[in-house]
C-alpha positions as a Markdown table, in Angstrom:
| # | Residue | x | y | z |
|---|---|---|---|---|
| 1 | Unk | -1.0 | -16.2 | -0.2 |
| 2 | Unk | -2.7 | -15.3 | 3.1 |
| 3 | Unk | -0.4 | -16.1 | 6.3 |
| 4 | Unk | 0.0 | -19.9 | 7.5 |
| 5 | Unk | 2.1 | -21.7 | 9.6 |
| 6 | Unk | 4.8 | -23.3 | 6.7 |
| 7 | Unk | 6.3 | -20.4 | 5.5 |
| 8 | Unk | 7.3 | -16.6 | 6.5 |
| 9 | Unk | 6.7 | -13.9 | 4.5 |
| 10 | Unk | 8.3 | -11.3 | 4.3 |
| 11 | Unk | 8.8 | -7.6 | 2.5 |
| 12 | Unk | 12.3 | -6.8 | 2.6 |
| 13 | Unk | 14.4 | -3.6 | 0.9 |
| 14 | Unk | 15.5 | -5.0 | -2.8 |
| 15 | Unk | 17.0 | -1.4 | -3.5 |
| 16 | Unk | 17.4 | 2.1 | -2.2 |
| 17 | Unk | 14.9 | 4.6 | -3.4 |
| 18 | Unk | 16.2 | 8.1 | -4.7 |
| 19 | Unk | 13.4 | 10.5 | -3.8 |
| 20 | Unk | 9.8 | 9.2 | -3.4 |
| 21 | Unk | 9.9 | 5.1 | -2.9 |
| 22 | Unk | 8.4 | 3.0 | -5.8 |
| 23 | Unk | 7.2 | -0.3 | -5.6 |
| 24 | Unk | 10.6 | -1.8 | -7.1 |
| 25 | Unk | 11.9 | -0.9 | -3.8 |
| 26 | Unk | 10.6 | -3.7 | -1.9 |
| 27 | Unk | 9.7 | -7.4 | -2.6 |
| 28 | Unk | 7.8 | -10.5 | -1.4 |
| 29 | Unk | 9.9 | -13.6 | -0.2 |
| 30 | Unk | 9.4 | -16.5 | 1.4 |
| 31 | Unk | 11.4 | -17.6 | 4.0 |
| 32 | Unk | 11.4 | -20.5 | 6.7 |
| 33 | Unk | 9.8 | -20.1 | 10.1 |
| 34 | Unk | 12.8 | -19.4 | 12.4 |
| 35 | Unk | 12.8 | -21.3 | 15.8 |
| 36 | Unk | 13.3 | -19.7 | 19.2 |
| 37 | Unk | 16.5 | -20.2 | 21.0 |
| 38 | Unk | 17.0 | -20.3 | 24.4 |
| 39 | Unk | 16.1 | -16.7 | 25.9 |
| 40 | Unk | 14.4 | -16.2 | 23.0 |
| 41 | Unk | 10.8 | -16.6 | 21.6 |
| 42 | Unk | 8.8 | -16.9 | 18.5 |
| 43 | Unk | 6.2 | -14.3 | 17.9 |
| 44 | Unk | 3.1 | -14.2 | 15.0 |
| 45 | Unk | 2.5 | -10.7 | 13.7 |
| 46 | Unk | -1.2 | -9.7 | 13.2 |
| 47 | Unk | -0.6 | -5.6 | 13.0 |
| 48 | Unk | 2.0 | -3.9 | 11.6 |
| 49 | Unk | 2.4 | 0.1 | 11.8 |
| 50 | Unk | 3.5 | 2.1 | 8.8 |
| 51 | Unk | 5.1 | 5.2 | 10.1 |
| 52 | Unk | 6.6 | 8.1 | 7.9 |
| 53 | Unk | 10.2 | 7.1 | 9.8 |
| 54 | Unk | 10.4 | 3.9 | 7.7 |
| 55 | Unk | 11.8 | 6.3 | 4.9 |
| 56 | Unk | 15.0 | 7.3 | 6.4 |
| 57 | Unk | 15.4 | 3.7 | 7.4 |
| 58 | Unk | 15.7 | 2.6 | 3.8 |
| 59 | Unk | 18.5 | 5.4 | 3.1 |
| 60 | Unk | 21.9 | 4.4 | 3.7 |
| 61 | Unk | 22.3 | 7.9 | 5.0 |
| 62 | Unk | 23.7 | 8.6 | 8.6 |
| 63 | Unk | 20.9 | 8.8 | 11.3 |
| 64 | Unk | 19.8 | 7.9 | 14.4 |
| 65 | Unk | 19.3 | 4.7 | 13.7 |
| 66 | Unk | 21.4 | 1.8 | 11.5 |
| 67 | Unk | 19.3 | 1.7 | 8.1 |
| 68 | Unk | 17.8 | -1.2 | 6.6 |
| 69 | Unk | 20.4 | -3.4 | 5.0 |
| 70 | Unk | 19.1 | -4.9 | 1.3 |
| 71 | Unk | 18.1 | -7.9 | 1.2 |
| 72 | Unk | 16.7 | -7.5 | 4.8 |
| 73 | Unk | 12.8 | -7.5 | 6.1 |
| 74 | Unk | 11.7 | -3.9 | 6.6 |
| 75 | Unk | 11.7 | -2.4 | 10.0 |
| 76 | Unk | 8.7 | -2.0 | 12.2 |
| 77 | Unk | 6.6 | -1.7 | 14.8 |
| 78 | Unk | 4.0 | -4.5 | 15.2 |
| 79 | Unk | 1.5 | -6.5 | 17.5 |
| 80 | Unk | 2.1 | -10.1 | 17.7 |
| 81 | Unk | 1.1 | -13.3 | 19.4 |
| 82 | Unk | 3.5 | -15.8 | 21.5 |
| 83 | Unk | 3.5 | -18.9 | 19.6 |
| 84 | Unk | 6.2 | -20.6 | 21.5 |
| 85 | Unk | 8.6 | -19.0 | 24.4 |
| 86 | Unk | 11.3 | -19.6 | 26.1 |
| 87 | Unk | 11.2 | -16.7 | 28.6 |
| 88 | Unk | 9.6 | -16.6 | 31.8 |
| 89 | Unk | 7.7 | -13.4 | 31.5 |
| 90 | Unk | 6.1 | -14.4 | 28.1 |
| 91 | Unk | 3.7 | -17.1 | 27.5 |
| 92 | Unk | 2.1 | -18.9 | 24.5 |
| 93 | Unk | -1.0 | -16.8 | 23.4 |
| 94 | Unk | 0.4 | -13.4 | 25.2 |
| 95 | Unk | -0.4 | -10.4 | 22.8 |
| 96 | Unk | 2.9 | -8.4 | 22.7 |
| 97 | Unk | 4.0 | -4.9 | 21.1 |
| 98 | Unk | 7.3 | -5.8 | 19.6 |
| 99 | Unk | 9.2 | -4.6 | 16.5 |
| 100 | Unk | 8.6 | -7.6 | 14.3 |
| 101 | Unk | 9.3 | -5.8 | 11.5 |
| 102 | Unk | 7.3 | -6.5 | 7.9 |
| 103 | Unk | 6.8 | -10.0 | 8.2 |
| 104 | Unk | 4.7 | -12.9 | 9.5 |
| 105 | Unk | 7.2 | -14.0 | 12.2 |
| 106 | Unk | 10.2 | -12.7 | 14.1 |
| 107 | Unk | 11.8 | -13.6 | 16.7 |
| 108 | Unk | 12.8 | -11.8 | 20.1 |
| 109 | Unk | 14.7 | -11.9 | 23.2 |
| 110 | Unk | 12.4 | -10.2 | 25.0 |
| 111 | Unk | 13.7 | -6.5 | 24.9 |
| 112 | Unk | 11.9 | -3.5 | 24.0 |
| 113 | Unk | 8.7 | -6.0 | 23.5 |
| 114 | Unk | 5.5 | -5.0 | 25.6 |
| 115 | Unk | 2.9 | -7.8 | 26.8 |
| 116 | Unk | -0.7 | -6.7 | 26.5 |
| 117 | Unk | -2.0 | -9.7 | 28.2 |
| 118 | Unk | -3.9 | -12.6 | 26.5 |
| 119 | Unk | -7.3 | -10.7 | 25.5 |
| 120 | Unk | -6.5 | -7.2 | 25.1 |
| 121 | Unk | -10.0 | -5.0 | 24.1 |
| 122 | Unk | -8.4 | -2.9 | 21.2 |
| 123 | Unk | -4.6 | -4.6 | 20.3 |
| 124 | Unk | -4.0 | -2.5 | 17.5 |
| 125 | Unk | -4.5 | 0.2 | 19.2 |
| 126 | Unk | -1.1 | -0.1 | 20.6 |
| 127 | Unk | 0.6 | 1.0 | 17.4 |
| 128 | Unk | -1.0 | 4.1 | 17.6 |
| 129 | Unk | -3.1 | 6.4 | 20.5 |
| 130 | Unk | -1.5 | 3.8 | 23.1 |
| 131 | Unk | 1.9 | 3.3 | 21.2 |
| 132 | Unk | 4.6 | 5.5 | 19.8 |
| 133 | Unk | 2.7 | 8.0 | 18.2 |
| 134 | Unk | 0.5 | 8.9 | 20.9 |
| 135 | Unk | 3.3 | 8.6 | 23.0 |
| 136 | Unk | 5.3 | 11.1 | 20.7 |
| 137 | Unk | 2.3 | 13.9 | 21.0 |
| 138 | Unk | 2.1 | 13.4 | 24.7 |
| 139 | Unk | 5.8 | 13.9 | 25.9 |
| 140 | Unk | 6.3 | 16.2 | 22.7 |
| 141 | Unk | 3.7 | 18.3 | 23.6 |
| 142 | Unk | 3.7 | 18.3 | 27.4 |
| 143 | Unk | 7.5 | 17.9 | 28.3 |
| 144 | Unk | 8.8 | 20.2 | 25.3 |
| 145 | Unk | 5.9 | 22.5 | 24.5 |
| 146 | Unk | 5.0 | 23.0 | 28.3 |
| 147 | Unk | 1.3 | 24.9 | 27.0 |
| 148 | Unk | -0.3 | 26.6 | 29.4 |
| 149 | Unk | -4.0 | 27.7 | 29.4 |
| 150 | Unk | -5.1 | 30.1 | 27.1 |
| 151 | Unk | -2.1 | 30.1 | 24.5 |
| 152 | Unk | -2.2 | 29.3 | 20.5 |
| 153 | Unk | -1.1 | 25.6 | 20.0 |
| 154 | Unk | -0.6 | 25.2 | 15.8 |
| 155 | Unk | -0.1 | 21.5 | 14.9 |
| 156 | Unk | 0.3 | 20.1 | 11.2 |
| 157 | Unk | -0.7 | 16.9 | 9.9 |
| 158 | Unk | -3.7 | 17.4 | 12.4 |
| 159 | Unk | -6.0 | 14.5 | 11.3 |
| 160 | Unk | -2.7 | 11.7 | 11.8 |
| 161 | Unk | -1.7 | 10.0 | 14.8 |
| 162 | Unk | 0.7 | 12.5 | 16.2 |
| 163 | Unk | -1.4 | 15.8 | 15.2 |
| 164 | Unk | -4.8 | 14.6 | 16.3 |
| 165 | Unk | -3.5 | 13.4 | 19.5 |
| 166 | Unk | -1.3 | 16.8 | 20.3 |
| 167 | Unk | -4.3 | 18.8 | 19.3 |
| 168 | Unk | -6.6 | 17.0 | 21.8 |
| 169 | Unk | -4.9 | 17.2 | 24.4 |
| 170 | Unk | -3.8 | 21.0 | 23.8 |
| 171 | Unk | -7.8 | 21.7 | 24.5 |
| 172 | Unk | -7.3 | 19.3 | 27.2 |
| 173 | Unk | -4.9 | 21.9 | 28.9 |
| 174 | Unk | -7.1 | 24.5 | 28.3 |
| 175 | Unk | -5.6 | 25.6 | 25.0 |
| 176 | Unk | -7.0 | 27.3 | 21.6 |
| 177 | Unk | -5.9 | 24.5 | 19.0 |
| 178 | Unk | -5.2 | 25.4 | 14.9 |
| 179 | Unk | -4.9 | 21.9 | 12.8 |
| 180 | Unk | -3.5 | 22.3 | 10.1 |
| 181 | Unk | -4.5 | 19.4 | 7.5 |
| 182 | Unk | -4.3 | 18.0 | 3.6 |
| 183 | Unk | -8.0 | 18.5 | 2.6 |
| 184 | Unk | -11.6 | 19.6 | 3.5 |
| 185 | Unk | -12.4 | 16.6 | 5.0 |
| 186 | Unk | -9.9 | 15.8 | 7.2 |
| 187 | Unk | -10.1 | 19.4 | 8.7 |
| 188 | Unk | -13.8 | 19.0 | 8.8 |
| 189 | Unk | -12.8 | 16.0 | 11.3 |
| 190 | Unk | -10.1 | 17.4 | 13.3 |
| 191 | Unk | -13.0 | 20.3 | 14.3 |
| 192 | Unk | -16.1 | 18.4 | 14.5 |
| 193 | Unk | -14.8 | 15.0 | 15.7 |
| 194 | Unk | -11.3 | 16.0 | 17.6 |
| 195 | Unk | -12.9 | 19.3 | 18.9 |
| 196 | Unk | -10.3 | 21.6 | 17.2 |
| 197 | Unk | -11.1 | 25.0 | 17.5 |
| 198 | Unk | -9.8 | 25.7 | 13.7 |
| 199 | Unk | -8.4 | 23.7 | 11.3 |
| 200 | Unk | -7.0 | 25.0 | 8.0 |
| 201 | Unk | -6.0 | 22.9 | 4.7 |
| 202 | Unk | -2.5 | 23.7 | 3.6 |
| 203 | Unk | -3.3 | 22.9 | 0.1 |
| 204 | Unk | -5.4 | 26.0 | 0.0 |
| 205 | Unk | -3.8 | 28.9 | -2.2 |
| 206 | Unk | -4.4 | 31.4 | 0.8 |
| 207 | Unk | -3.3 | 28.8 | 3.7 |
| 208 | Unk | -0.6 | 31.9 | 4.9 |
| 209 | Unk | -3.5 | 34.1 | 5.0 |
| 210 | Unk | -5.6 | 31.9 | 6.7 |
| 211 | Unk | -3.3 | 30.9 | 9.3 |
| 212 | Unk | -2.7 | 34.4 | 10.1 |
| 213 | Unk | -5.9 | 35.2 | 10.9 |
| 214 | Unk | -6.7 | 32.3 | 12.5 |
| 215 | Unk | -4.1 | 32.7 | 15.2 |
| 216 | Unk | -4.6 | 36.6 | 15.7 |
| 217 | Unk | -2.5 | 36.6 | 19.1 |
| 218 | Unk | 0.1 | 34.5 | 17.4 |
| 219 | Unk | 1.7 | 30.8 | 18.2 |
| 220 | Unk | 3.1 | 29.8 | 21.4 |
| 221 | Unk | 3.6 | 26.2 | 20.2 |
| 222 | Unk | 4.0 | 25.0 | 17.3 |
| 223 | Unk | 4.3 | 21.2 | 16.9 |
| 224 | Unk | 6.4 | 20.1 | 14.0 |
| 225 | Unk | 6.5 | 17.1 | 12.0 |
| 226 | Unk | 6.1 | 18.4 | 8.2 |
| 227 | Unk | 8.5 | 21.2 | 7.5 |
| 228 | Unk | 8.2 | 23.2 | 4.2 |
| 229 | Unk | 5.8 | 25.5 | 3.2 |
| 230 | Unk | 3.6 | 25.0 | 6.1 |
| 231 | Unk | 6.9 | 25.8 | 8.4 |
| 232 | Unk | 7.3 | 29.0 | 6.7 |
| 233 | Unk | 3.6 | 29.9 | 6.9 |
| 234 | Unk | 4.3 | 29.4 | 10.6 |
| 235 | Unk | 7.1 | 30.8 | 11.2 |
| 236 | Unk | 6.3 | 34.5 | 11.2 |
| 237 | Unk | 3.6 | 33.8 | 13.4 |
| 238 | Unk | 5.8 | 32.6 | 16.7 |
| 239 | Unk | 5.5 | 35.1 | 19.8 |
| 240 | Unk | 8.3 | 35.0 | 21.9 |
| 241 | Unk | 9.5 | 32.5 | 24.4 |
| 242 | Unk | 7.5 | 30.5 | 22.0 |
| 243 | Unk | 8.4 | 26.5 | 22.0 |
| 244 | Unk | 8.8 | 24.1 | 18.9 |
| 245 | Unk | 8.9 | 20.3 | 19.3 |
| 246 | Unk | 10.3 | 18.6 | 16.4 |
| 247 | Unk | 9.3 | 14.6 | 15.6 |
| 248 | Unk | 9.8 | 14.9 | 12.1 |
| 249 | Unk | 9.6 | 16.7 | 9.0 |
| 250 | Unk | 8.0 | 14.1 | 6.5 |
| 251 | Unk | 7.9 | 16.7 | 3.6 |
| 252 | Unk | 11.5 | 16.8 | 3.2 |
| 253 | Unk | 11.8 | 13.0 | 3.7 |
| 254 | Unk | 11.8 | 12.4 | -0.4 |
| 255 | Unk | 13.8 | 15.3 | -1.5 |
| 256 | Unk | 16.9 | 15.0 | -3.2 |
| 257 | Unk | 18.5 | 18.4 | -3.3 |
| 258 | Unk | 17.3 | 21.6 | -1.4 |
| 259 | Unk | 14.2 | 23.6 | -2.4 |
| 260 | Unk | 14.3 | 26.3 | -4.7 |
| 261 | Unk | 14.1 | 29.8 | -3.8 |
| 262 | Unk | 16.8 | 31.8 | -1.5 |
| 263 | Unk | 18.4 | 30.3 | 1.5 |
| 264 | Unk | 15.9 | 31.0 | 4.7 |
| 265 | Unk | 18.7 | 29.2 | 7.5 |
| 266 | Unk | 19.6 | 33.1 | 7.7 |
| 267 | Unk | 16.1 | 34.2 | 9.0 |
| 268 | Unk | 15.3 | 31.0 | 11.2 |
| 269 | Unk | 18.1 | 31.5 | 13.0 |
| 270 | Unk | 17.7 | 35.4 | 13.7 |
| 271 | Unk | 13.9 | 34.5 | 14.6 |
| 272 | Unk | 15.3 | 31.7 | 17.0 |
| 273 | Unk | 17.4 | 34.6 | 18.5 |
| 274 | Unk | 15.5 | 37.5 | 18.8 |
| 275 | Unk | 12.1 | 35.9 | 19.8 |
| 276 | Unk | 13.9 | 33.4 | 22.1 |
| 277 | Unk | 12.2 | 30.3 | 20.7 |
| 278 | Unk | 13.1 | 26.9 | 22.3 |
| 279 | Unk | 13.3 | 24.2 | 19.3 |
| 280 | Unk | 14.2 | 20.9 | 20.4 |
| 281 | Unk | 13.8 | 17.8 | 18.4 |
| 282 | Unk | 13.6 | 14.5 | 20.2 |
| 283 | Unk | 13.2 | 10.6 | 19.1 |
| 284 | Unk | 10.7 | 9.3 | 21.9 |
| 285 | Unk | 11.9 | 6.1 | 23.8 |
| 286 | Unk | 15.5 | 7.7 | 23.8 |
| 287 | Unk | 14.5 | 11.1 | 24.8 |
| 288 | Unk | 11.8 | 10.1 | 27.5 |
| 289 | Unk | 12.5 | 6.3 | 28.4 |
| 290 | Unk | 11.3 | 6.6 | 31.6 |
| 291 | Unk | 7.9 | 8.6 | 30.8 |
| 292 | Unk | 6.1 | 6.1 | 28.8 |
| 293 | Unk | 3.7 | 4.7 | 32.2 |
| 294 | Unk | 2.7 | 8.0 | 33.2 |
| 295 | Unk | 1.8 | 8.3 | 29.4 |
| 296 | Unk | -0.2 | 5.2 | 29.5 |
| 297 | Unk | -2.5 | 5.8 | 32.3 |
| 298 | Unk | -3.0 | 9.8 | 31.4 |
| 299 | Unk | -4.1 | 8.4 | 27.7 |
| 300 | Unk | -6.2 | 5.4 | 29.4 |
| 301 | Unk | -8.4 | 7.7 | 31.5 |
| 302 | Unk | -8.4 | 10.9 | 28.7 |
| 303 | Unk | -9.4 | 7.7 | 26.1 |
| 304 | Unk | -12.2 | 6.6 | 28.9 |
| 305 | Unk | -13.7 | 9.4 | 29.5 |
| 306 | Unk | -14.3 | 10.6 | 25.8 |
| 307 | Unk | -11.7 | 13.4 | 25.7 |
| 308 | Unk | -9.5 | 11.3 | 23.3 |
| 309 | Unk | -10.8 | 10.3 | 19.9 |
| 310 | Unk | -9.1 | 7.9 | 17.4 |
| 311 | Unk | -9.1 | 7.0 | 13.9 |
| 312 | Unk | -7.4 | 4.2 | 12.7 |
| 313 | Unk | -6.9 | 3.1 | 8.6 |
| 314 | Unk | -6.9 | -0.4 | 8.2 |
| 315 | Unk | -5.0 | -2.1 | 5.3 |
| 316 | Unk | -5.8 | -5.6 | 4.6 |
| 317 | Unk | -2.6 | -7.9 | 3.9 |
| 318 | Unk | 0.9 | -7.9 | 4.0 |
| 319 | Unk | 1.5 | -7.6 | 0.0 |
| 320 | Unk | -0.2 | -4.2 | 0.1 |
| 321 | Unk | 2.4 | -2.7 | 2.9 |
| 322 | Unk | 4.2 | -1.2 | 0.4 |
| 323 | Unk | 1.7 | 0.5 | -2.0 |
| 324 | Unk | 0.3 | 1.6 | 1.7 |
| 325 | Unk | 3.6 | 2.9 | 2.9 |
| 326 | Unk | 4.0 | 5.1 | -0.5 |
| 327 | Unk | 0.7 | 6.4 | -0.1 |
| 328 | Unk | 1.2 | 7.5 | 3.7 |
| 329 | Unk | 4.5 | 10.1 | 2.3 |
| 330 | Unk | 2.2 | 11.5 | 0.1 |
| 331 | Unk | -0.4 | 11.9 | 2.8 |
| 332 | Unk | -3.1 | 9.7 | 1.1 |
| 333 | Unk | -3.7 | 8.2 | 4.8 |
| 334 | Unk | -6.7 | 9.4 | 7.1 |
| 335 | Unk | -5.7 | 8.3 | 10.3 |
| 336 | Unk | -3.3 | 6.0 | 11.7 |
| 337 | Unk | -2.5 | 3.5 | 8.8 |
| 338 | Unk | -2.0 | -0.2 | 10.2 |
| 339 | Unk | -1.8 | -3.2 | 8.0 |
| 340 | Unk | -3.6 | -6.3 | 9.2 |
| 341 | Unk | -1.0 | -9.2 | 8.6 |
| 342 | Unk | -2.9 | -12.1 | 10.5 |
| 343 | Unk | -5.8 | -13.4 | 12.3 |
């Protein structure tokens, strides 16, 4: 059933996975529209973002962040349309960022919601370039990574949201830029379309070899948000003083126990130590509230004049979300993944 004004659909969390999520994790139910309170107001969601930090909201586990309870409408970022407000600063037909969460209608007070005016040119663009995951590369990159011209930026999950956008603007401050990405094609795209200089596919049996010689005067920053085998690939490969920001780590986000093979905590600490590396992880609207304008009008202009290219996966309807989601943890994705709710 396609999205209508009687009813509101929603995917909520019917149990807790234990490693990867399968589709008996989540289920379609119906609920009734709620109605906006006073202070409050109703908003229509037409994109929703699927983002690899929707796992750790469906564990129970302690985090940043309360988890999902069961029963409840997964969490998310979306773009909706007012239907009805009773706030000053809102007004029917307003297209707002919000987190609306996997549904057809939610309902906010206003906070942490964004208005994008009544005809925006590209709204769901806001979950990704212009939203939190271009956000995330730009005050990851510039505020923790500090590059400066000439150095060896190394970014993973190159052809996604986050990497695409940390690699371009790497070459936009003048650096040399090593994507590292799941498959020929999306490498092919991170050097011919995002103007990497290399790109190199960790799936390859020599993807140590080839990352050593493609960054011959090693890494100055290495932006992480996989982990794993392509952190230890890395790893040998920082120079000194060299500086790590760290937005997630998506391949450990389905593992149940520790990997196999000898403990390594031993030898990132003493390469921490000796080679002075900063490593500083950071969750981006609590770790640069205040940076997010400065953000928007950098992005606008780099987007403008050509220097910032962007790929977006489209999903068609809210009962696919979750076969979506599953297939973004295993990488399946090529570019940022959005599902189209509504009209």
């Amino acid at each position: 059933m396609p999205q209508n004004t009687e009813v509101n659909r929603q995917i909520v969390l019917a149990e807790r996975p234990v490693g990867a999520p399968t589709s008996k994790n989540f289920r379609l139910e119906e609920a009734a529209i709620p109605t906006p309170g006073e202070g409050e107001m109703l908003l229509r969601t037409v994109y929703l973002s699927l983002d690899p930090y929707m796992r750790g909201r469906m564990s129970d586990a302690k985090s940043y962040a309360d988890p999902v309870e069961i029963g409840d409408a997964m969490v998310g970022g979306t773009v909706s349309v007012v239907v009805k407000s009773n706030l000053k600063q809102f007004s029917e037909g307003d297209w707002v960022v919000n987190l609306g969460g996997w549904q057809d209608y939610s309902i906010s007070n206003g906070e942490m919601v964004f208005n994008l005016g009544k005809e925006p040119a590209m709204p769901s663009w806001a979950l990704g370039v212009m939203g939190m995951p271009g956000f995330t590369a730009y005050a990851g990159l510039l505020e923790i990574g500090e590059p400066k011209p000439g150095e060896t930026i190394a970014v993973a999950a190159a052809s996604g949201p986050v990497g695409a956008t940390v690699g371009q603007i790497g070459k936009i401050k003048g650096c040399r830029v090593v994507g590292i990405a799941g498959g020929a094609e999306k490498c092919k795209h991170a050097v011919e379309n995002l103007g990497f200089d290399v790109c190199l596919d960790r799936n390859s049996p020599t993807f140590t070899q080839d990352l050593k010689a493609a960054c011959p005067d090693g890494i100055d920053v290495y932006f992480e948000n996989v982990g794993g085998a392509v952190f230890d690939a890395v790893m040998p490969l920082l120079n000194a003083n060299a500086r790590i920001p760290l937005c997630g780590l998506i391949s450990q986000y389905n593992a149940t126990s520790l990997p196999d093979g000898p403990d390594r905590m031993g030898m990132l600490m003493g390469t921490l130590l000796v080679k002075k590396i900063r490593m500083q992880g950071f969750i981006i609207f609590d770790s640069f509230p205040n940076l997010y304008p400065k953000f928007a009008a950098d992005m606008q202009q780099w987007i403008a004049e050509g220097k910032v290219k962007y790929r977006e996966q489209m999903v068609d309807g809210l009962e696919n979300a979750p076969e979506a989601f599953m297939g973004l943890l295993e990488g399946k994705n090529f570019g940022k993944l959005v599902v189209k709710i509504g009209d």
